[in-house]
C-alpha positions, 0 to 999 in steps of 0.5 A: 028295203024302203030305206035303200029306196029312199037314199038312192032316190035323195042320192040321184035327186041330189046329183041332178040339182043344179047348185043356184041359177047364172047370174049377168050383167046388164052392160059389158066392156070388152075391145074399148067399147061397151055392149048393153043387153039386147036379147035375152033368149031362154029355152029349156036348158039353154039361155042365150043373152046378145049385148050390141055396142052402146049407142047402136041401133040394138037390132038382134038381127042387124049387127056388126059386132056382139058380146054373147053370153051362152048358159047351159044347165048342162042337164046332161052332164057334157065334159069340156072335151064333149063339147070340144069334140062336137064343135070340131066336127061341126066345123068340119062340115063347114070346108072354108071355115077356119076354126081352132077349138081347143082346151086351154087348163079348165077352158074351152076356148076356139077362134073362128073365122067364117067366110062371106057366103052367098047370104052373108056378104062378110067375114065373120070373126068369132072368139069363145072361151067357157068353162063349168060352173057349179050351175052348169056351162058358162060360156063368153062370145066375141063375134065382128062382122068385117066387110071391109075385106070381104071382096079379098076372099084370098087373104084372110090372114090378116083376119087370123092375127086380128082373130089372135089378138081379141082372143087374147083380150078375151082370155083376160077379161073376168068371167062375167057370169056367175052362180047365184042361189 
């Protein structure tokens, strides 16, 4: 009886051990411009790491344009498809948020578009793409800030096709997080 204790035990310690620890990189070159490490937030499972453009001021809470790293251990085992599904009601509660979330092979992959709010007077663009690591959820953000257009609340769509472009240099830029043990 002991026996079958102990290997159920070593069987359920070994399936919630994460295989190594994220690993990323310091700088990172995305849209013809290069982002240093800014921010480096960790809590609990989930660590979040915000690069600004070279040469900015490096202010987390003043910024035009960002790379984000998000790492989640993913201690409670979430599918690609779970993660698709509450970002999707998240962003339906959101009515003048326009968002396309979608799994694309083994990727979690959207591209949203947030209007200017009383708080924030821009729009906001935002494109992810991440996928399962061995040491959990990887995930890569681009996000810009445009206030150029903010006072044209009618006509985003110019927004959209921009939205479709960084999307697409997204989906071609290397995974720039890795596992390591």
């Amino acid at each position: 009886m002991l026996r079958k204790i102990a290997l159920l035990s070593g069987l359920l310690t070994g399936c919630s051990v994460q295989h190594g620890q994220f690993a990323v990189p310091t700088e990172v070159r995305f849209a013809d411009k290069v982002f240093e490490m800014a921010l480096d937030n960790q809590l609990d499972e989930m660590r979040q790491i915000l690069y600004l453009p070279q040469g900015s001021a490096k202010n987390p809470d003043n910024w035009q344009q960002g790379f984000l790293i998000f790492l989640d251990r993913n201690a409670q085992g979430r599918t690609l498809a779970e993660r698709q599904r509450l970002r999707q009601q998240s962003f339906a509660k959101q009515p003048h948020t326009q968002a396309n979330v979608h799994l694309a092979g083994n990727e979690l992959r959207s591209q949203v578009l947030y209007p200017p709010t009383a708080r924030f007077h821009n729009y906001q663009l935002e494109v992810t793409r991440g996928r399962e690591f061995a040491c959990g959820f990887g995930q890569m953000q681009f996000a810009d800030k445009r206030s150029d257009f903010a006072k044209n609340r009618q006509q985003p769509t110019a927004y959209l096709r921009i939205l479709e472009e960084l999307a697409q240099r997204l989906a071609q830029l290397p995974w720039l997080m890795e596992c390591r043990k």
